[in-house]
Every structure is written in structure tokens, then in C-alpha cells.
C-alpha positions as CSV (number, residue, x, y, z in Angstrom):
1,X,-0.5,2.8,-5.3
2,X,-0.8,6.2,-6.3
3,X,0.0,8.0,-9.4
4,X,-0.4,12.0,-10.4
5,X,-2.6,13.0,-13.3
6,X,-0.3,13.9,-16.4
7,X,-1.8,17.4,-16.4
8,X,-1.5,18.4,-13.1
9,X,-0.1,22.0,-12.2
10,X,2.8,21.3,-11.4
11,X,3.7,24.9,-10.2
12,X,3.2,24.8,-6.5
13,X,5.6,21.4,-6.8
14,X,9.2,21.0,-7.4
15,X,10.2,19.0,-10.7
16,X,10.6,15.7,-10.5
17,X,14.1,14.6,-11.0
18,X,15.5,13.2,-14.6
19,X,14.8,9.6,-15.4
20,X,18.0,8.1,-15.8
21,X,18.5,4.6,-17.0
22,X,18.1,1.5,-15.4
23,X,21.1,-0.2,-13.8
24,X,22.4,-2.6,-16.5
25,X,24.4,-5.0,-13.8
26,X,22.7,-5.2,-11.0
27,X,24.0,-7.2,-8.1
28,X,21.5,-8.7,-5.7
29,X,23.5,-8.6,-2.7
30,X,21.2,-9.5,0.2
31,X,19.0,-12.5,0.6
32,X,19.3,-13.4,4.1
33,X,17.4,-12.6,7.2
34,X,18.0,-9.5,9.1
35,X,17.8,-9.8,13.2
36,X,19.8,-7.8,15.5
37,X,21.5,-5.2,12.1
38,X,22.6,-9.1,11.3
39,X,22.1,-11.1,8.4
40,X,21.2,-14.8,9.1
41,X,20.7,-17.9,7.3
42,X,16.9,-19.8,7.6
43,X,16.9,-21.8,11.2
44,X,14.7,-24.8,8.7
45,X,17.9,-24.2,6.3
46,X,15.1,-23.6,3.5
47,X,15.7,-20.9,0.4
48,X,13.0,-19.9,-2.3
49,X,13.2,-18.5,-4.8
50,X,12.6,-15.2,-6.4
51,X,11.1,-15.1,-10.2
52,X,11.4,-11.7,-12.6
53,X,7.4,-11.5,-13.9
54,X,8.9,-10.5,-16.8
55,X,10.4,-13.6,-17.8
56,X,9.1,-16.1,-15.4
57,X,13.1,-16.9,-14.6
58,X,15.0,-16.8,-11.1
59,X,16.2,-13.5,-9.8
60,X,18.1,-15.4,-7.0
61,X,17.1,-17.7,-3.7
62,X,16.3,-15.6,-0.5
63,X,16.4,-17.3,2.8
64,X,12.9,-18.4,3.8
65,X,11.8,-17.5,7.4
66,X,10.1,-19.4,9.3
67,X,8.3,-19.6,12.9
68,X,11.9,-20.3,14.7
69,X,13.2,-17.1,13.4
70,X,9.9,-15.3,14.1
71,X,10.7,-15.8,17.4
72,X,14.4,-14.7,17.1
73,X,13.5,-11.5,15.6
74,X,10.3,-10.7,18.3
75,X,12.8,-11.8,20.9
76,X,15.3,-8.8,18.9
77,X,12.7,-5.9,19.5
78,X,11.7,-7.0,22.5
79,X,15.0,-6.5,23.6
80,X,15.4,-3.4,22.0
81,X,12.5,-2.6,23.6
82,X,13.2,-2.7,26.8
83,X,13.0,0.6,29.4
84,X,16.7,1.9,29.4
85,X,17.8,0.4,26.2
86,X,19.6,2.7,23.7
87,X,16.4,3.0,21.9
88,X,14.0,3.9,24.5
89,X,16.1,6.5,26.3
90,X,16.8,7.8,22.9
91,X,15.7,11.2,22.6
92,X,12.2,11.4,19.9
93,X,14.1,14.6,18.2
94,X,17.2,11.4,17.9
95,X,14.6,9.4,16.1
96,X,13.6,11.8,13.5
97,X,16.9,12.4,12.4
98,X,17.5,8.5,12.7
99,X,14.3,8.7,9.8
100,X,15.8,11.9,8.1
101,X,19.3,10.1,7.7
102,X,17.5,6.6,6.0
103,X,15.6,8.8,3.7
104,X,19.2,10.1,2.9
105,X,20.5,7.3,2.1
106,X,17.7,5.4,-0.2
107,X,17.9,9.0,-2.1
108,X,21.7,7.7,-2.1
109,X,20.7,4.7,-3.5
110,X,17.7,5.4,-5.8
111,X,18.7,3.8,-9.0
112,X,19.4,0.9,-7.3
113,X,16.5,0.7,-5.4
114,X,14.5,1.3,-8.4
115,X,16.2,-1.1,-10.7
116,X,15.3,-3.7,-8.2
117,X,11.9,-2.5,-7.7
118,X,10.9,-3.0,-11.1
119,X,13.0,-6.4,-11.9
120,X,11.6,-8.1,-8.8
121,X,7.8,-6.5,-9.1
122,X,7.2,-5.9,-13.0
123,X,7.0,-2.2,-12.5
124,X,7.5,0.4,-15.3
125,X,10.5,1.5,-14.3
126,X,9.6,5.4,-14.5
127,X,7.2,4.6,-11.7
128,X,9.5,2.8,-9.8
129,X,12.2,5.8,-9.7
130,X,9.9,8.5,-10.0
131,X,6.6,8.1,-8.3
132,X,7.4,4.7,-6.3
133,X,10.7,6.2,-4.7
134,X,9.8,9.8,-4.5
135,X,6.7,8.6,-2.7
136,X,8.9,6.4,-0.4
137,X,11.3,9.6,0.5
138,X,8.6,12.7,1.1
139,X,6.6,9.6,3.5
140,X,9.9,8.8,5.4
141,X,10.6,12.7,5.8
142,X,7.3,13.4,6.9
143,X,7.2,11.0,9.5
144,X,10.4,11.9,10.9
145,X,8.9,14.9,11.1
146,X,6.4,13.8,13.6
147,X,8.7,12.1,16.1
148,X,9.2,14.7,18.2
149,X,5.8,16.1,18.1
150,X,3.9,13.4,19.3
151,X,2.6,14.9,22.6
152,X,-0.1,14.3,25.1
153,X,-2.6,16.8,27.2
154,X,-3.2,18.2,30.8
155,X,-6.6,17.4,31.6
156,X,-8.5,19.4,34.3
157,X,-9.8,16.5,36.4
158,X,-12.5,17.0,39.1
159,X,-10.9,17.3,43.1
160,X,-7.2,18.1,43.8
161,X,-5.4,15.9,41.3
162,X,-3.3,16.7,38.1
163,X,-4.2,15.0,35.2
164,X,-2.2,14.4,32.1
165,X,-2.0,11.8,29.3
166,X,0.9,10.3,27.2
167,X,1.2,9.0,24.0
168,X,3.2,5.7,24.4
169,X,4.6,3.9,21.7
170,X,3.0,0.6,21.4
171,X,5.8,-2.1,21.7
172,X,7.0,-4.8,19.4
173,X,4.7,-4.6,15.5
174,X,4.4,-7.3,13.7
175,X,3.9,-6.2,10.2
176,X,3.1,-7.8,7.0
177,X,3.6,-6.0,3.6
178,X,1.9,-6.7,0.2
179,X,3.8,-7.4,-3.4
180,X,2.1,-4.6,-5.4
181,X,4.6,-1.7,-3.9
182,X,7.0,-3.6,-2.3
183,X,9.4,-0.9,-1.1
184,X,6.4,2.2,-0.1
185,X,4.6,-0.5,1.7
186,X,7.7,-1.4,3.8
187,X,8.7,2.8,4.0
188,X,4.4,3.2,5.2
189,X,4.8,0.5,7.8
190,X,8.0,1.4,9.8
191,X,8.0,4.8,9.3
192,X,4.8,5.4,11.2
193,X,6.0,2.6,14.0
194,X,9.6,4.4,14.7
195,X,9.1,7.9,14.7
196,X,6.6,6.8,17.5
197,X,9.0,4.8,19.5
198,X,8.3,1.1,18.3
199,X,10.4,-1.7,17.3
200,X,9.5,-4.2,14.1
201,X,9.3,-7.1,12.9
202,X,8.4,-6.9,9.3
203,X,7.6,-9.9,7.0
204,X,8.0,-8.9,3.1
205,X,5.9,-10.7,0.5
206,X,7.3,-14.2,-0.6
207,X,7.2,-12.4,-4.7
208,X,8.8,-9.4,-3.9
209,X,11.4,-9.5,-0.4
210,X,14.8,-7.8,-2.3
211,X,14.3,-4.4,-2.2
212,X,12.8,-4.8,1.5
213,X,16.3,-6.6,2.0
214,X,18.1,-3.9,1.0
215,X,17.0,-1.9,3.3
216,X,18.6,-4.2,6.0
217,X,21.8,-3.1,5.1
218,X,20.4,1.1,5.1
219,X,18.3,1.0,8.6
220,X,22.3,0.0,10.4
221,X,24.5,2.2,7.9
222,X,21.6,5.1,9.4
223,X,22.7,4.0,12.8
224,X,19.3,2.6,14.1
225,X,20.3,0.3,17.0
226,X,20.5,-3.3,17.0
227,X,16.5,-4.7,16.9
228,X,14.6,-1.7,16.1
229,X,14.0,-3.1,12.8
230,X,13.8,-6.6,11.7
231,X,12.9,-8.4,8.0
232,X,12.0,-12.1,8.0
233,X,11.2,-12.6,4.2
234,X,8.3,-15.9,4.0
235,X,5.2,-17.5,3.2
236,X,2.2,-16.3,4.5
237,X,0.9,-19.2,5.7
238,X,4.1,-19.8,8.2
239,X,6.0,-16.2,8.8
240,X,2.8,-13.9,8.4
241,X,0.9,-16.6,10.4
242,X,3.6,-16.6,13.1
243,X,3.7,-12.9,13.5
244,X,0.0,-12.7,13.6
245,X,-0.2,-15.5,16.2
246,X,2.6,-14.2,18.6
247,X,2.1,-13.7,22.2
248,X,4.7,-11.3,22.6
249,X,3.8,-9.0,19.5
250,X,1.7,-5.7,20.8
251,X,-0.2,-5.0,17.2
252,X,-0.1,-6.6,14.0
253,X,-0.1,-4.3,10.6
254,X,-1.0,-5.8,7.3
255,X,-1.9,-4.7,3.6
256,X,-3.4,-7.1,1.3
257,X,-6.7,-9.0,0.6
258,X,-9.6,-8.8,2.7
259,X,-9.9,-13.1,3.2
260,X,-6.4,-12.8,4.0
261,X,-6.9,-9.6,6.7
262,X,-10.2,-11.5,8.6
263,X,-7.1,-14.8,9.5
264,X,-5.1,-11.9,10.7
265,X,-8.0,-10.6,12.8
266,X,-9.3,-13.9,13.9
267,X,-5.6,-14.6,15.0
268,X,-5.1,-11.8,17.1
269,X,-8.3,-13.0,19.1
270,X,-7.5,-15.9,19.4
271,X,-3.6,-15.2,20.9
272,X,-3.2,-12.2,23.5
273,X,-5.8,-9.4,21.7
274,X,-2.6,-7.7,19.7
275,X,-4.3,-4.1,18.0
276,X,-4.7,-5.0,14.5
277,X,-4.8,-2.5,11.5
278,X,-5.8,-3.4,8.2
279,X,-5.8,-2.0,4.6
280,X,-7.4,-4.4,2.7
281,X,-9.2,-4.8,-0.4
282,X,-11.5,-2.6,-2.8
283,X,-13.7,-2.6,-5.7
284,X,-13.8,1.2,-5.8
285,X,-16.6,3.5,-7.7
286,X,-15.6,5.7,-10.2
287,X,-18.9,7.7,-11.3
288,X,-18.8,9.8,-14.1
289,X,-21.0,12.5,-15.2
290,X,-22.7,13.9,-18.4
291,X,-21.5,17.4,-17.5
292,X,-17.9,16.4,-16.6
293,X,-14.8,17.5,-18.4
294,X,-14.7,13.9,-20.4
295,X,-11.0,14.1,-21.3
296,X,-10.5,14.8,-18.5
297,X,-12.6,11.2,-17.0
298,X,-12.0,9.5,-19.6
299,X,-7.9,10.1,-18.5
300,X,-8.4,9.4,-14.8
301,X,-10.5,6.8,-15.2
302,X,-8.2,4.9,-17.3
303,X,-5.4,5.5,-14.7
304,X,-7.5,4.5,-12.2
305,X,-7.6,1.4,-13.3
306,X,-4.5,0.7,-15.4
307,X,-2.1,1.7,-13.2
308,X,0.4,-0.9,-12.4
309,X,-1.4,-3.1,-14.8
310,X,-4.3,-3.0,-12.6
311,X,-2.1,-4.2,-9.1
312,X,-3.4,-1.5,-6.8
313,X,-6.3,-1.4,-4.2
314,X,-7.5,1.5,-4.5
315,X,-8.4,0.5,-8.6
316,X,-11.6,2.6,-9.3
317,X,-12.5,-0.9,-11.2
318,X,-16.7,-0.2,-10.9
319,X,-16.9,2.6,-13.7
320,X,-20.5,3.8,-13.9
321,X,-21.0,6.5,-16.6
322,X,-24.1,8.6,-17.1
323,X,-26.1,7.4,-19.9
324,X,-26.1,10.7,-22.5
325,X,-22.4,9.5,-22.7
326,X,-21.9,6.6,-21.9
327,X,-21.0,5.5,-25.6
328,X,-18.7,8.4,-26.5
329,X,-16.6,7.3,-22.9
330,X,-16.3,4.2,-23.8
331,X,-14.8,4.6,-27.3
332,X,-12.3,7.1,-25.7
333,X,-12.0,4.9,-23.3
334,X,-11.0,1.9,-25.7
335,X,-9.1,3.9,-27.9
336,X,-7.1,5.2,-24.4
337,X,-6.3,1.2,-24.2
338,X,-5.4,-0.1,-27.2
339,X,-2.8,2.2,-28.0
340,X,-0.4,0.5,-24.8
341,X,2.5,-0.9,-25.4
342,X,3.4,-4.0,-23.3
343,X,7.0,-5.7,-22.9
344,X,9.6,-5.5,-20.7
345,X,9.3,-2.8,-17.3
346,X,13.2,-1.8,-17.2
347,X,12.9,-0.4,-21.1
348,X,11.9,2.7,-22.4
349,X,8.7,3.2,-24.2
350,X,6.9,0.2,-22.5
351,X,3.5,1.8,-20.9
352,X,2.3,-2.1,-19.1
353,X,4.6,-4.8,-17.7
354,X,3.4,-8.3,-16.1
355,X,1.1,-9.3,-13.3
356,X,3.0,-10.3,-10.0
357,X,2.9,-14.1,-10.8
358,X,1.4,-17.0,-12.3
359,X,-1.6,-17.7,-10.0
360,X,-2.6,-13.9,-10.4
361,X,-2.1,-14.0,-13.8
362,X,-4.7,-17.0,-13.8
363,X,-7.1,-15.5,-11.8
364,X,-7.1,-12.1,-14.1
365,X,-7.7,-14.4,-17.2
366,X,-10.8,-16.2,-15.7
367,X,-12.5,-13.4,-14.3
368,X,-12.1,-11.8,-18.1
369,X,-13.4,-15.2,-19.5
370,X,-16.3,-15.0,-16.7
371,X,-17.2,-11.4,-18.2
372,X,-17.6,-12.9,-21.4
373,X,-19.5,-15.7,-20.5
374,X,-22.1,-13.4,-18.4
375,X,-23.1,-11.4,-21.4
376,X,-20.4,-8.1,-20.9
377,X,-19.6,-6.5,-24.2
378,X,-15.6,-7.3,-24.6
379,X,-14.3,-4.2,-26.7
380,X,-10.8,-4.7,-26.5
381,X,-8.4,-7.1,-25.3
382,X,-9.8,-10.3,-23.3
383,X,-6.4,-12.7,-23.0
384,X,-2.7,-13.3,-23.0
385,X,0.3,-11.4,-24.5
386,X,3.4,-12.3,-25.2
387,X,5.2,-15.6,-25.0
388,X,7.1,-15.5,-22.0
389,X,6.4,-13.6,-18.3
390,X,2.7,-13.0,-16.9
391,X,1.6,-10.7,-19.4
392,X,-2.0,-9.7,-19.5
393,X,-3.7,-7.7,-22.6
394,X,-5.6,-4.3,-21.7
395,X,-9.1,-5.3,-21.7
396,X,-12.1,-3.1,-21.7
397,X,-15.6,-4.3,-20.8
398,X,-18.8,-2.2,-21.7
399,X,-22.6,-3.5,-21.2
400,X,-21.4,-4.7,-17.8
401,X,-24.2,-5.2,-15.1
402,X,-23.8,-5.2,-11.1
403,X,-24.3,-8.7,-10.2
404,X,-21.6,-10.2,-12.9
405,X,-18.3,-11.5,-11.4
406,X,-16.5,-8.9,-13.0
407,X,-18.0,-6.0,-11.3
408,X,-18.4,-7.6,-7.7
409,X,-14.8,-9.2,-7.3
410,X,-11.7,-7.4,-7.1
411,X,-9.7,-8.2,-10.2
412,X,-6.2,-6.8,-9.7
413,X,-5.5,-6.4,-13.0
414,X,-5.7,-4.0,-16.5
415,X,-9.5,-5.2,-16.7
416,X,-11.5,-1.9,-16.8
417,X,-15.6,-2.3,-16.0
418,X,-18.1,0.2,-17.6
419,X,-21.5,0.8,-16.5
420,X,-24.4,2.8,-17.4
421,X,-27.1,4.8,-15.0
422,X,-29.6,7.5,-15.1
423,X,-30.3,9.1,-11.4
424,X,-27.9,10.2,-9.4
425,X,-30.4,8.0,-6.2
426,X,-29.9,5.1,-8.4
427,X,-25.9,5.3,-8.7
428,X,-25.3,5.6,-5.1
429,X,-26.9,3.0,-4.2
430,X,-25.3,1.2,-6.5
431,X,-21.9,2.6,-5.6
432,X,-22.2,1.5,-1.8
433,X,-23.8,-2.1,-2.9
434,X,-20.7,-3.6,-2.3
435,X,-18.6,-5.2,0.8
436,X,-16.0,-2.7,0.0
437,X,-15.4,1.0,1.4
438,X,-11.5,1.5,0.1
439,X,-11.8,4.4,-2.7
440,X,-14.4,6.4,-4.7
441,X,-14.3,9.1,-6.9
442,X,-16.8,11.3,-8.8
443,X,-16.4,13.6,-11.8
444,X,-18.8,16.6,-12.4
445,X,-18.9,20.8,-12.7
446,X,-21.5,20.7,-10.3
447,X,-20.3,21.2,-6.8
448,X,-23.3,20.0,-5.3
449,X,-23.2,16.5,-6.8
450,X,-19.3,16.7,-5.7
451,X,-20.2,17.4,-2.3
452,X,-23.7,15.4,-2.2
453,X,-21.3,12.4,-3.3
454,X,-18.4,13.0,-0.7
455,X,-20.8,12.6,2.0
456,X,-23.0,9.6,0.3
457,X,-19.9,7.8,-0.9
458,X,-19.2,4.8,2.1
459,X,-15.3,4.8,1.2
460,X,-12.3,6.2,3.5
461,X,-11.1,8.5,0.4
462,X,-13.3,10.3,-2.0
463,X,-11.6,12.1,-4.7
464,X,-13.6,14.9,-6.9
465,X,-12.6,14.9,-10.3
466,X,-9.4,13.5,-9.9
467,X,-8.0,9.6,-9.4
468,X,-5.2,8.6,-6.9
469,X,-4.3,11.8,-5.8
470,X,-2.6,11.2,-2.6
471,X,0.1,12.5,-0.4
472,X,1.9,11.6,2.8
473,X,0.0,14.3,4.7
474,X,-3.1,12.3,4.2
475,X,-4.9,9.8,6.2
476,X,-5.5,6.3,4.0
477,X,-7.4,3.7,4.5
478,X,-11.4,2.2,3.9
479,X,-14.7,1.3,5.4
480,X,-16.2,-2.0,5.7
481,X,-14.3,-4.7,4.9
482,X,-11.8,-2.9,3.2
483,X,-9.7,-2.5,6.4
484,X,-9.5,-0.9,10.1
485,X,-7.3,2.4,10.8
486,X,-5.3,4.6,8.9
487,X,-1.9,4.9,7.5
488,X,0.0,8.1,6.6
489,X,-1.4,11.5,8.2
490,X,-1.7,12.3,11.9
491,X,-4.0,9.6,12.0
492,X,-1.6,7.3,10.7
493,X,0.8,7.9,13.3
494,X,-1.3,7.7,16.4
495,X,-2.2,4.1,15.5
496,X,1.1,3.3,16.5
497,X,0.7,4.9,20.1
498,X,-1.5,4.1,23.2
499,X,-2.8,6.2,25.2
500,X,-1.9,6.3,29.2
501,X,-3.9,9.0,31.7
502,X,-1.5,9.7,34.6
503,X,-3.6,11.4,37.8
504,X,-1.3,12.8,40.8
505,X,-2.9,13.4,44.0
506,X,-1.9,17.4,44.9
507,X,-3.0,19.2,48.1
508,X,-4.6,21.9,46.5
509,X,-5.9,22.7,42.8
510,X,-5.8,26.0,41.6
511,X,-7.0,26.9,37.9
């Protein structure tokens, strides 16, 4: 979801660790469900399976959850939530070194987890084990962090009363996690719920469940108690539905599209009014202009987009380049995409590895013919590669207009979109002309543009002449229909909390 730009100072950062090889033998060793630190088989007695992208082969069958064992698992952290169980008496200081000792032990396991990461997902595997895991570990750390500084106020109420609030944790969270970064998605989800105080139930996606699995076996060998955590791998349509219908669920959590995140919403209304947040969708704005460093654009840009063949949200997929040079950035920019080398994620020299799966693969190949047949310029790419797995060319679009498919739908894949404008009032209207509000970034010398943009821009993150830069510190999230709340940051963590005002009836104030 988010990657550093090559040329970043690195000084004020520690170096990354060496890449070491993929694991060569990997043994999948968990497929079941996980309720109660217990693995169990499916209640239906149903298994699906698990395909490598790569190769469009079986990884394995995992165990396929259902509503029955929905209910077992909410009926788990229900328990475990209870007032004097282990894990609400714990002390919050407990919980953070509960978090510190996970983070521990997926360090412990890092090739692993990375080797799974990018067999099961298609990622490179360098961004698996560097940016994917790294990412996983500084987000887990920093939340544990937070447990025991979660802390409410003393208000100074009219009359003789004393006032003070509490942050409560919720209760049971249902939370459903995307394909595109399997493992940070899962880390960003329970992370945030237990250094609060929460027990979860946490549905992986159907494409991508093993290295969610895996974690099973880590959240007990950390000592979390029995119930705190919970993985039910299945289908949207039966697990995610079951979690997002649930009477006995407090608040849903889900990343993914925006059709899909409106059922969730509508679901919670319709059940018991469970608090919902939401990172959904984007068709994010990248603007670039004439007096911007245009390696530098031309380099982000192409990140922006290219990333994880295109798999990420926050893709800055509307490109609109000023017009003194707008030719010049898009020769770079083809030039920047035809030199990629696709094949197989786990080997070494491979810059792009498949889509998720068939049906996105489809989808990715009809938008691009959709382009063509709406009058875009294709400059490179524009179809399949390879003759086995869900491989998808780099493909660069110029002479692209605002109301063709290619520039309003969110593609999720290594389909980069560049347009041309002239006034800065024309190209943020244009920018905000879309359901959208995930990401936006803008690429200039002149810091009044930068900062006229950061206010005009209707997106939750705005990034000024840079692409993805992100950290756990930092709130995430989008406007409009690209999601409710925030993940990661304070704000992150006090969307797993309620508030609760306490007022004590005294004989006498004094200030």
C-alpha cells in the first residue's frame, strides 16, 4: 500500500535489512480456523482452495468459514470479553508488551512470512520482506505503544459534581481485510483494536488467508489469551456478510471496494447500528506541474501507479500534466514502463508479478480495451503477458479525457492515465470531479500551489511532491465515498474506543 521513493534520504532512517532469499521449501502449515488459540475444521465441512497468481495452480485447501463458525468465534470474544476475564483485568501496559512480543516474533519469522506473502498474493518478493513486513513490524510497535496511553479527561462541570470521561474499548470487531496486503491489512486491523482493549474477529480475503493463518499460531505463542483474536478465512458473501450482519458484533472494520463497503454499511443499519469504518476505494489525482522537478514526477508518478502492479487504493491513477510538458512526461513516462520486467514475484530481477486472480485480471484487460475504444492514445502495452498466471503488460495511456471509463473507474492494475490542462482553476475542479476522496498528490517549486492544492484537494492524504509516503504515525483514510474514519495515527486508535462521561455528585466544588 505504500512504497518509499528510491531517492529518499535515508539518513534520518536506519537501513533496511539485507534481502535474503526466498524460502525454497516452504511448508504451508495452517489452513484451519482459529477460535479460542484453537484450530478447527469448517462446521459445513467445506475447503477452497488457494491458487499462486503466478501459475494459476493450488497452493493448498483452507477450511472455508461459514456463518456457524461466525457465531463460534463472536461467541469466543464475547467471552473473552467479558468484565473480570483475563483480558479485561489485564493491565493496558500487559497489552502493549502482549503487541511488543507478536512484533517479536513475525521479525522471528520474516522470511517465512514473506515467502508466503508473495506466493499466496503475487508480490515482488523485495516488497514483501522489505517494505510489506517492515511496515507490518514499526505499525504493531507503534500501537503497542499506545496501550497504555489511551487516557480520558476531568471536565469542570457546572454545580458540585466531578466530571471525568473514559476511553472504553469498544467490544467484540468484526473485521474484514482486503487481498492486496494481505498480512499489513490484518497487522492495521488488530493492532489498533487490542492495544485499546478489544477482542476480534477477523475474516481474511478468500485469495489471500495463509499468511493471516499464520498468525494464528504467533497471537498464542505471544501469550494473548484464549479469544482475543480470532481468523475465520471465507467468502464475502457468507463470512464477511455474517460478521457485518451480527447482533452481537460492537463495530465492523473493512478495506476494500467502495460497492462492497455501502453492503457493509447498509448491514449494520439494518442489524443492531454496529460503528462501521471504512477504507474504501480511490481514483486518486496526481497533478503535475510545468515547474516541477520532472524526474523527479515522472518517478513518483510511475510508482504511484505501478506499484503492486497497480493493486493499491491509494493508486494516483488520474495523472494530469501541465500542458508545456505534457509530451516530454509522457515519453519519460513510457520509456519508465517499458523497460519492466514481468515473471515470477519470488525471483530476483522481476520488477511486476500477476494481478490477484482471474476475474481481476479480466476486468484490467477490458477497461484497457474500453480506453482504446474511447479514442485514448495507447503508447505502450494494452494486453496479456505470459502464458501461464494473471499477468498483465505495463500499459500507458496518453490523450486521455475525463469522462472515458478509464479515467473515472478504479482500475486496480499497471494501467497508468495521462491528462493534459492549462489553469490551475480548471485542474482542481477536475481533480475533485470524482466520487472519490482516498489520495492526491501535487508536484511543483512553488509553495503556494503546494499549499493552495493541500487545502483545495477533497482527499484524506495529500502528498507534495512525493507519492505514498506514509508511516504508522499517520492518520489514513478518504473523503466521500472512499471510506469513513481513520486507520493508523492517534486517530486510528481512538476509532476503536468509546467515549463514557462519568459525573459524581460531591458536597462541595472547589477549583
Amino acid at each position: 500500500m505504500s512504497t518509499e521513493k528510491k531517492k529518499a534520504d535515508s539518513s534520518s532512517a536506519p537501513a533496511p535489512p539485507a534481502l535474503p532469499a526466498p524460502l525454497s521449501d516452504l511448508k504451508i502449515q495452517y489452513t484451519k480456523i482459529f477460535i479460542n488459540n484453537e484450530w478447527h475444521d469448517a462446521a459445513s465441512g467445506k475447503k477452497f482452495p488457494v491458487i499462486n497468481p503466478a501459475t494459476g495452480e493450488k497452493i493448498c485447501d483452507v477450511e472455508e468459514g461459514d456463518k456457524e463458525d461466525v457465531d463460534k468465534a463472536v461467541k469466543a470474544a464475547r467471552k473473552a470479553f467479558e468484565l473480570g476475564s483475563r483480558w479485561r483485568t489485564m493491565d493496558a501496559s500487559e497489552r502493549g508488551r502482549l503487541l511488543m512480543k507478536l512484533a517479536d516474533l513475525i521479525e522471528r519469522d520474516r522470511l517465512l512470512l514473506a515467502t508466503m506473502e508473495s506466493l499466496n498474493a503475487g508480490k515482488l518478493f523485495a516488497n514483501s520482506y522489505l517494505m510489506d513486513l517492515g511496515g507490518c513490524l514499526n505499525s504493531l510497535r507503534y500501537c503497542a505503544g499506545w496501550a497504555d496511553k489511551i487516557q480520558g479527561r476531568t471536565i469542570p462541570m457546572d454545580g458540585n459534581y466531578f466530571t471525568f470521561t473514559r476511553q472504553e474499548p469498544i467490544g467484540v470487531c468484526g473485521q474484514i481485510i482486503p487481498w492486496n496486503f494481505p498480512l499489513v491489512m490484518f497487522i492495521w486491523k488488530i493492532a489498533a483494536a487490542l492495544c485499546c482493549g478489544n477482542t476480534v474477529v477477523i475474516k481474511p480475503a478468500e485469495q489471500t488467508p495463509l499468511t493471516a493463518l499464520h498468525m494464528g499460531s504467533l497471537i498464542k505463542e505471544a501469550g494473548f489469551p484464549p479469544g482475543v483474536v480470532n481468523i475465520v478465512p471465507g467468502y464475502g458473501p457468507t463470512a464477511g456478510a455474517a460478521i457485518s450482519h451480527h447482533m452481537d458484533i460492537d463495530k465492523v472494520a473493512f478495506t476494500g471496494s467502495t460497492q462492497v463497503g455501502m453492503l457493509i454499511k447498509e448491514a449494520a443499519g439494518k442489524s443492531n447500528l454496529k460503528r462501521v469504518s471504512l477504507e474504501l476505494g480511490g481514483k486518486s489525482p496526481n497533478i503535475i506541474f510545468a515547474d516541477a522537478d520532472l524526474d523527479n514526477a515522472v518517478e513518483f508518478a510511475h510508482i504511484g501507479v505501478f506499484y503492486h502492479h497497480g493493486q493499491c487504493c491509494i493508486a494516483g491513477s488520474r495523472i494530469f500534466v501541465e500542458e508545456p510538458i505534457y509530451d516530454e512526461f509522457v515519453r519519460r513516462s513510457v520509456e519508465r514502463a517499458k523497460n519492466y520486467v514481468l515473471g515470477n514475484p519470488l525471483a530476483p530481477g522481476v520488477q511486476q508479478g500477476p494481478q490477484i486472480d482471474k476475474e481481476q485480471y479480466d476486468k484490467i484487460l477490458s477497461l484497457i480495451e474500453s480506453g482504446k475504444k474511447e479514442g485514448a492514445k495507447l503508447e505502450c502495452g494494452g494486453g496479456p503477458w505470459g502464458d501461464k498466471g494473471f499477468f498483465v503488460q505495463p500499459t500507458v495511456f496518453s490523450a486521455v479525457t475525463d469522462d472515458m471509463r478509464i479515467a473515472k473507474e478504479e482500475i486496480f492494475g499497471p494501467v497508468q492515465q495521462i491528462m493534459k490542462f492549462k489553469t490551475i482553476d480548471e485542474v482542481i475542479k477536475r481533480a475533485n470531479n470524482t466520487h472519490y476522496g482516498l489520495a492526491a498528490a501535487v508536484f511543483t517549486k512553488d509553495l503556494d500551489k503546494a499549499l493552495t492544492f493541500a487545502t483545495a484537494l477533497q482527499a484524506g492524504m495529500v502528498w507534495v511532491n512525493c507519492y505514498s509516503a506514509m508511516s504508522a504515525q499517520c492518520p489514513f483514510g478518504g473523503f466521500k465515498m472512499s471510506g469513513n474514519g481513520r486507520e493508523m495515527g492517534e486517530h486510528g486508535i481512538y476509532e476503536y474506543t468509546e467515549v463514557k462521561t462519568v459525573t459524581i455528585k460531591i458536597p462541595q466544588k472547589n477549583s
